[in-house]
C-alpha positions in Angstrom: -13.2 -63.2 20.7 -10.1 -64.3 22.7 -10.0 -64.8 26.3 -8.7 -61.4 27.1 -11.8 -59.2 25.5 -13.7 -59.0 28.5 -12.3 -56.0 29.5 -15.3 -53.3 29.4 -15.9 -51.2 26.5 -18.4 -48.5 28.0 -17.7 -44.9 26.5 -18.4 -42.0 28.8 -16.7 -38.7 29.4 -13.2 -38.3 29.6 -13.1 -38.6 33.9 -10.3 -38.9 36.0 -12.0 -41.9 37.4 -12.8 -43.5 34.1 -9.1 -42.9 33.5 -8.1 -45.3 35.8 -10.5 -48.0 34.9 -8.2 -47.9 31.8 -4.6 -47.7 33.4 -3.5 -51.3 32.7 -2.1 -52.3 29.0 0.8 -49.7 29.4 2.0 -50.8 33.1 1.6 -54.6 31.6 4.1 -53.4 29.3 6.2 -51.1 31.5 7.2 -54.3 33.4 8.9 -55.2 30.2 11.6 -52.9 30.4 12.5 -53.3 34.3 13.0 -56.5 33.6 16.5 -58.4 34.7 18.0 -56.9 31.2 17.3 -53.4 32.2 18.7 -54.6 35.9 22.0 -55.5 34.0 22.4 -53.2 31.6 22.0 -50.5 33.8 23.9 -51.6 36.8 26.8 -52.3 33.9 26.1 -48.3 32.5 26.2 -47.1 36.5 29.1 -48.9 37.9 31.3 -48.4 34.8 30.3 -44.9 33.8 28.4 -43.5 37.0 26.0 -41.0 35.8 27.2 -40.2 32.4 24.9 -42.6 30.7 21.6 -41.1 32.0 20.7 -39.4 28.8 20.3 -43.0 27.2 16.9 -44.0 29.5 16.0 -40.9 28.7 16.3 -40.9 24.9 15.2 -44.7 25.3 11.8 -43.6 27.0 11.1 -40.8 24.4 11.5 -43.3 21.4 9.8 -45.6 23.3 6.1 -43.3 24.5 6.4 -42.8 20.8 6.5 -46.2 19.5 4.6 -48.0 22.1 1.9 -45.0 21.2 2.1 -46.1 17.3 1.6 -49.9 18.7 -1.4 -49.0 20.4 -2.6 -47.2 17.8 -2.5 -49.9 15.1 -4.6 -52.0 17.7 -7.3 -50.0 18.8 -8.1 -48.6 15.2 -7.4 -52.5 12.8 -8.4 -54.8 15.8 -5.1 -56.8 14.8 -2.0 -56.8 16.6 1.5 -56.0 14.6 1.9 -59.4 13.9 -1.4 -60.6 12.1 -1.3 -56.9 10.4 2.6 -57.7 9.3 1.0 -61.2 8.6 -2.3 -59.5 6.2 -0.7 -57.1 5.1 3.0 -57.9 4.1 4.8 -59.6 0.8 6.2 -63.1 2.3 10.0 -62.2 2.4 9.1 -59.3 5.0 6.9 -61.1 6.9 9.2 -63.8 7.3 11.9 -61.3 8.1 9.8 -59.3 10.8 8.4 -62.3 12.3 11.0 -64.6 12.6 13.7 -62.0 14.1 10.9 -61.4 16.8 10.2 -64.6 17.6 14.3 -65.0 18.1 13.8 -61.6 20.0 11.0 -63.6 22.5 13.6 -66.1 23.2 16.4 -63.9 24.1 14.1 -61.6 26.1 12.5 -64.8 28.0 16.7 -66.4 28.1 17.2 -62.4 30.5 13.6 -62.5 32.4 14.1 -66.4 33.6 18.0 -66.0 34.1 17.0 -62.6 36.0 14.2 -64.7 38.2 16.7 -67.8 39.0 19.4 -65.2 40.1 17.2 -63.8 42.5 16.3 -67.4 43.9 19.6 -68.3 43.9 20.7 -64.9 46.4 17.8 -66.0 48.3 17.7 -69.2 48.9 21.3 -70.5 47.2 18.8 -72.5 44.5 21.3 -73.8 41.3 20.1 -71.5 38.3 18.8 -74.0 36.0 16.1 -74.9 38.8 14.7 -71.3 39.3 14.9 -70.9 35.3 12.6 -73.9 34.9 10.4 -73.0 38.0 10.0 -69.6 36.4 8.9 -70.9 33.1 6.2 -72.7 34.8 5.0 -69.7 36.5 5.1 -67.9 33.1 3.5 -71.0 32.0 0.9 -71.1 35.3 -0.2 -67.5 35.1 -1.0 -68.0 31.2 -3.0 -70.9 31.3 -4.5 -69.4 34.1 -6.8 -67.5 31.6 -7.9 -64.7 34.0 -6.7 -61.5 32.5 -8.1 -59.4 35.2 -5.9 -61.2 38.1 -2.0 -61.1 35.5 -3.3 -57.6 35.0 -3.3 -57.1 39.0 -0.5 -58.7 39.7 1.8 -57.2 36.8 1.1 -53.9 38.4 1.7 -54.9 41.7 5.1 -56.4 40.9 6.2 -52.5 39.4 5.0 -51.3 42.2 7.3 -53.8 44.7 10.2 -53.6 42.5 10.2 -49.1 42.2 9.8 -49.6 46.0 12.7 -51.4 46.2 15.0 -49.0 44.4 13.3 -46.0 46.2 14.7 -47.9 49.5 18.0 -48.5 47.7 18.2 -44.9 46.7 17.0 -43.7 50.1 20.3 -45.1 51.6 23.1 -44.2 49.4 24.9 -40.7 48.6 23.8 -39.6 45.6 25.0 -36.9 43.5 21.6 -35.3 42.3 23.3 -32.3 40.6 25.1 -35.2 38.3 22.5 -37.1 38.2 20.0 -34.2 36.2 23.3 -33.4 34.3 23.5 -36.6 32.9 19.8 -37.1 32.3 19.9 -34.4 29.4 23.9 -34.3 28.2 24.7 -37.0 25.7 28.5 -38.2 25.9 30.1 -41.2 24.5 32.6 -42.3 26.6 35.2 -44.9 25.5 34.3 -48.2 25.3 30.6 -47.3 26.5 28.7 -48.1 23.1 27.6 -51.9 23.9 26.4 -50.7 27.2 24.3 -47.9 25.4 23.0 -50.1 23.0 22.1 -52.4 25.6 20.4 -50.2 27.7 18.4 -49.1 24.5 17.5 -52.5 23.9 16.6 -53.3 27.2 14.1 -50.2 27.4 12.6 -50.2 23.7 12.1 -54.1 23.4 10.8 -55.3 20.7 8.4 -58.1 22.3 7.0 -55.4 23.9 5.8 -53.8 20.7 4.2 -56.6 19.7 2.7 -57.4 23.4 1.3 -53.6 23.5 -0.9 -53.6 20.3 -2.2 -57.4 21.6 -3.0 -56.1 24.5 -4.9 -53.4 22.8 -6.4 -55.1 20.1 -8.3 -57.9 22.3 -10.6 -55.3 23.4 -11.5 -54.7 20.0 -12.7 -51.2 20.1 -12.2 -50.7 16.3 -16.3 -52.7 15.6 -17.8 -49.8 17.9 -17.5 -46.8 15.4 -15.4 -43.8 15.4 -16.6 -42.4 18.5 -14.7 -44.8 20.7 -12.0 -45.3 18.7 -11.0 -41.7 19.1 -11.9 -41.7 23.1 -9.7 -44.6 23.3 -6.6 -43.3 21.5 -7.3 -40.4 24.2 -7.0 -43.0 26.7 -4.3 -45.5 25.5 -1.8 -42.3 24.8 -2.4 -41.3 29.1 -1.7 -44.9 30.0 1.5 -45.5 27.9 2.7 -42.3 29.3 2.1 -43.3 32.5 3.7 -46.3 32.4 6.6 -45.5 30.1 7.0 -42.1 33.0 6.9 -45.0 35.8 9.6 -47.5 33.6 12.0 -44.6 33.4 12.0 -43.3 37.0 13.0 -47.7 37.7 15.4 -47.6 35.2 16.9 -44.0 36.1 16.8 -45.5 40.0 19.1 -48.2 38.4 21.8 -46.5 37.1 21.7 -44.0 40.2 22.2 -46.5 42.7 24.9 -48.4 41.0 26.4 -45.0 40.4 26.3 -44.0 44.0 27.5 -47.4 45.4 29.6 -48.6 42.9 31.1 -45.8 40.1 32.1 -43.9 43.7 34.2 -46.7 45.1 36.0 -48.1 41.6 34.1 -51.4 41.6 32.5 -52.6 38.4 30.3 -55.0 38.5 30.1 -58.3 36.3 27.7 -60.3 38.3 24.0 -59.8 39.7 25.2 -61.9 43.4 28.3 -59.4 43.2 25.3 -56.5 43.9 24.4 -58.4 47.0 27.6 -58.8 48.2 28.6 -55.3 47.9 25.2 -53.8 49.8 25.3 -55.8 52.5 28.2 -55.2 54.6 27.9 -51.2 53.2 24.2 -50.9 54.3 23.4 -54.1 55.7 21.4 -57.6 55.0 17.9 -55.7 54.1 19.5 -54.2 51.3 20.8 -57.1 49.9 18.0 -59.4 50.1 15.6 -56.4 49.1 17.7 -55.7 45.9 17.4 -60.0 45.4 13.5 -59.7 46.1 13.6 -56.7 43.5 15.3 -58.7 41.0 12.7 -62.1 41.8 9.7 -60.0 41.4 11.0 -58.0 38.0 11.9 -61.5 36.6 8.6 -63.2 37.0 6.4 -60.7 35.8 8.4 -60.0 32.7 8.6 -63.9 32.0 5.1 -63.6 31.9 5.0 -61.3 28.9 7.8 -62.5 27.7 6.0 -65.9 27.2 2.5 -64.1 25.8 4.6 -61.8 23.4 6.1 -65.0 21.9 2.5 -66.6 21.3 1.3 -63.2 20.0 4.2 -63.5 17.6 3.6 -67.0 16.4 -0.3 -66.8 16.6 0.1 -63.9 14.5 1.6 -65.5 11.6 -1.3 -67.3 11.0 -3.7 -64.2 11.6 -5.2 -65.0 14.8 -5.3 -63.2 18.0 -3.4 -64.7 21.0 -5.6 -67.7 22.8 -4.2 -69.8 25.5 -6.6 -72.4 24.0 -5.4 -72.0 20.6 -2.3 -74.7 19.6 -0.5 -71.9 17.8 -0.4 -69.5 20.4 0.7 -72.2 22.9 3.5 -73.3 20.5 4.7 -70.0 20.4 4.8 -70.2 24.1 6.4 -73.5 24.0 9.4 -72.1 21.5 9.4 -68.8 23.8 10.0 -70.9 27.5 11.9 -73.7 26.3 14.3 -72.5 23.6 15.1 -70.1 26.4 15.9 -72.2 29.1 18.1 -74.6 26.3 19.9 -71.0 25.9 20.4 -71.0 29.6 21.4 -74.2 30.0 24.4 -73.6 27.6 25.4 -69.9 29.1 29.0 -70.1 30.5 28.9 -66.6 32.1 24.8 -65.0 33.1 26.0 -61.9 33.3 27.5 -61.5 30.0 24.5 -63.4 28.5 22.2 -61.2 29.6 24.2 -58.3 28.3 24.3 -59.6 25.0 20.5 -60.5 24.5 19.9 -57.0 25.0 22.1 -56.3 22.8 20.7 -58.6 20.4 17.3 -56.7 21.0 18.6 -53.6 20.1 19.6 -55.6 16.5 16.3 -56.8 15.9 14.5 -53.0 16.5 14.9 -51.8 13.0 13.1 -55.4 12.1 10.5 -54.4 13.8 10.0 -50.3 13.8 10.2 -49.7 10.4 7.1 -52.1 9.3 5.0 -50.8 12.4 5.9 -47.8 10.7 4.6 -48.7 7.2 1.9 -50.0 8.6 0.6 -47.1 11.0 1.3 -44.8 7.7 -0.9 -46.5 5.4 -3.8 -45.5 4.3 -4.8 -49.2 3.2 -4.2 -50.2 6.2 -5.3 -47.7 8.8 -7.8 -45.7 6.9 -8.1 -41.4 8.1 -6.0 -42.7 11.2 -3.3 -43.3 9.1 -0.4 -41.7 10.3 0.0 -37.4 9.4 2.6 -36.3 7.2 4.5 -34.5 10.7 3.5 -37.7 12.9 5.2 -40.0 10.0 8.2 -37.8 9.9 8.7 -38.2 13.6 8.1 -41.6 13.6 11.2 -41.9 10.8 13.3 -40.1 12.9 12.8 -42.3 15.2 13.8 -45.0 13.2 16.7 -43.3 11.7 18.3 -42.7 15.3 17.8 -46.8 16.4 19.1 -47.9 13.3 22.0 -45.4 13.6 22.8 -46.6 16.4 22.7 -50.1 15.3 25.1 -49.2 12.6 27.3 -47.6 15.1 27.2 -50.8 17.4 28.5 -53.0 14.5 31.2 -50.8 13.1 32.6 -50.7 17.1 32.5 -54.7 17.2 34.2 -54.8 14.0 37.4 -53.1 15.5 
């Protein structure tokens, strides 16, 4: 039993009480995709396209309820997280293939979550990048070895709630166009030049650490040795919580895109720098904005590094079929690979912005790495037993995969021009 299974296991009716006592696994992921990645990716999709690009959080947070959900799933009924099922269950050349594209995904999320963190230091307090990277890392790093579940858990959800805040206060002061703004949440366009910002904003909302994180999170509570009963009251649970949290990440990310469209799309300035944000508010609506917009981005980037860093130990613990343990070496060289072979990444960035861009980018890549075996897995019989995915559950779940790799395709042929 790992260090995070001392969440309580009691089964009792379905309250809306009880229901909070459970709130927690899908708002430790939800901070995942408001990290600094979604920050740039959707201040790039508001300033360059204004409100056109809606539709794409939108479509991002349907495929990701459902996959998050499927994550989840796999935990609470196995008791093993994707990557020690990928890891029992998988011939070597996929497991190698799934595992070690999401390990390269850890690193490139950590290289947007530290970059994003050292950014916000640097608006604040003018501190060179590479110093608030590494501080960062060690408060990944801190919070970790910490070993108290119960407090990360707190604080994750207290940093979503600071950062929504901030973009409700952004929101609050700029002139937005609501009547485009519910256009573009449910029209699809494709305007030119707009696919690597699409795919980036896909990336940046269906992650694929946070896939992995998700059905950790889930599994340590290891519900699946106490019958059938609570296995079924839990997926109950689990599917209100990821809903919940995924509703919360896509009113952050849609706040995003609005402001920047507001601000920036309105006055012809596209932005190609997080500072460039700052320097912009300010003198429109003054200093608060600015250095709330810098706290924002701060707060985002520290709790995401955090999960950024436990994803990547998931991953690697995984491969040898073990559970994530702070105390265990091959969680904390997972760790290790995550924070440092980010902040080497960093350290060889010529241009933040643009690296960030392109890590989510490089997310969006790996997905199909990593949906379609959660999908074999959650389908299998062998695997999953009666809670093996349906026939119709299965077929949506393949859609699902279809459109990301679609998309993917699409990407690749458009950089190939």
């Amino acid at each position: 039993m790992n260090w995070l299974s001392h969440i309580g296991r009691q089964a009792s009716r379905l309250t809306s009480l009880e229901l909070f006592r459970y709130i927690g696994p899908g708002f430790f992921v939800t901070v995942g995709f408001i990290d600094p990645g979604n920050w740039v990716t959707n201040v790039a999709a508001g300033s360059q396209f204004g409100y056109q690009l809606l539709w794409v959080v939108t479509l991002s947070t349907i495929i990701l309820i459902i996959i998050q959900h499927n994550a989840a799933h796999l935990g609470i009924v196995t008791g093993l997280c994707l990557s020690e099922a990928a890891s029992k269950f998988f011939k070597p050349w996929l497991r190698i293939a799934m595992l070690g594209s999401a390990m390269i995904a850890c690193v490139a999320t950590a290289l947007a979550e530290l970059l994003g963190a050292a950014i916000g230091l640097n608006m604040l307090t003018g501190l060179p990048l590479i110093f608030g990277a590494i501080l960062s890392a060690f408060f990944s790093a801190w919070m970790l070895f910490s070993k108290n579940y119960q407090r990360l858990e707190k604080w994750i959800m207290g940093f979503v709630s600071l950062i929504g805040l901030a973009f409700v206060f952004e929101i609050c002061l700029a002139d937005v166009s609501w009547a485009q703004t519910f256009v573009g949440w449910v029209t699809p366009v494709f305007p030119a030049g707009a696919l690597p910002v699409i795919m980036g904003v896909l990336g940046a909302v269906v992650m694929p650490h946070n896939i992995f994180l998700h059905s950790e999170v889930i599994q340590s509570r290891q519900w699946n040795e106490q019958g059938d009963d609570v296995i079924k009251k839990q997926l109950k649970y689990e599917f209100f919580d990821t809903l919940t949290g995924m509703a919360a990440g896509w009113a952050i990310n849609s706040a995003m895109i609005i402001m920047a469209a507001a601000v920036f799309y309105k006055q012809g300035i596209v932005v190609n720098d997080l500072p460039q944000v700052t320097l912009t508010l300010e003198p429109i609506f003054g200093r608060a904005s600015a250095v709330v917009f810098a706290l924002g981005l701060l707060f985002a980037g520290l709790s995401s590094s955090v999960t950024a860093a436990m994803a990547g130990g998931s991953v690697f613990a995984g491969i040898f079929i073990e559970p994530f343990d702070i105390n265990d070496p091959h969680s904390r060289i997972g760790l290790a690979i995550t924070l440092v072979g980010a902040l080497a990444m960093i350290m060889l960035l010529a241009n933040p912005f643009k690296g960030i861009l392109w890590s989510q980018i490089a997310l969006s890549l790996q997905l199909p790495f990593t949906i379609i075996p959660l999908i074999m897995l959650t389908s299998s019989k062998k695997v999953m037993g009666g809670y093996a995915n349906k026939p119709y559950g299965a077929a949506v779940l393949w859609i699902v995969g279809l459109v990301v790799i679609g998309l993917n395709v699409a990407l690749l042929v458009d950089l190939a021009r």
